[in-house]
N, C-alpha and C positions, 0 to 999 in steps of 0.2 A: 658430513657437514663440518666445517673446521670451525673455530670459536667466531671469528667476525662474521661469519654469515646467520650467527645462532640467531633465532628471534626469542624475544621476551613477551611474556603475558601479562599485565596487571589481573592477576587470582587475589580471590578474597584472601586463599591461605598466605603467598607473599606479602600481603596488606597486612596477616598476622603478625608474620614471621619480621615483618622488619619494623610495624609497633614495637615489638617484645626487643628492640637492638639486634637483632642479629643481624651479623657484617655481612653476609654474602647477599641478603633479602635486600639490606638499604643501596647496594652495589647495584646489584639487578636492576631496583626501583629506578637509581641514577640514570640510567643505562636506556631505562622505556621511557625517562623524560629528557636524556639530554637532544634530540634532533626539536624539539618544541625548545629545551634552554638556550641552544643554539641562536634560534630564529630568534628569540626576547632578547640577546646579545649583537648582534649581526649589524653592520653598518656599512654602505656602499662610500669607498672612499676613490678618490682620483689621484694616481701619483704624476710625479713630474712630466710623464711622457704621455698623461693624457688619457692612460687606461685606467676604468674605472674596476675597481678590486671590493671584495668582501672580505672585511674582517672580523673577526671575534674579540669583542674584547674580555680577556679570561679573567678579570678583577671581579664582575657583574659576571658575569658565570657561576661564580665560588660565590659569591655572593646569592645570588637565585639559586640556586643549591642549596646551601646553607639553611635558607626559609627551607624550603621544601624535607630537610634532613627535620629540623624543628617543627614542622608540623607534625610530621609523620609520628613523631615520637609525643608530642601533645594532643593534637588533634584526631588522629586516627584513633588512639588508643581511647579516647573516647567513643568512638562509635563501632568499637568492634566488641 
């Protein structure tokens, strides 16, 4: 299995490991929420020729990110 096809788990233990900052846990974490960041980003656009296109906009990405990096590190660590 090479790394893009890897699947991630939300585990309690990862829910630990990336409260407490650790870089690879908050990575992973990104990783099991970015196809849902995605979709909260995503916007059906029409270019000049009429085809209708989906875009991302990565500003609100990094942005919805960002909340979810600061919870994790506030929020979680409260309930773990």
């Amino acid at each position: 299995m090479n790394e893009e096809e890897e699947t991630h788990e939300l585990t309690y233990e990862l829910i630990q490991r990336a409260a407490h900052g650790e870089k690879e846990a908050l990575q992973e974490v990104l990783c099991i929420y970015e196809p849902y960041h995605n979709a909260l980003v995503a916007a059906e656009t029409t270019d000049a020729d009429g085809k209708q296109r989906c875009e991302l906009n990565e500003d609100w990405k990094v942005q919805v990110q960002m909340h979810l990096m600061k919870a994790i590190q506030e929020k979680w660590r409260e309930l773990i």
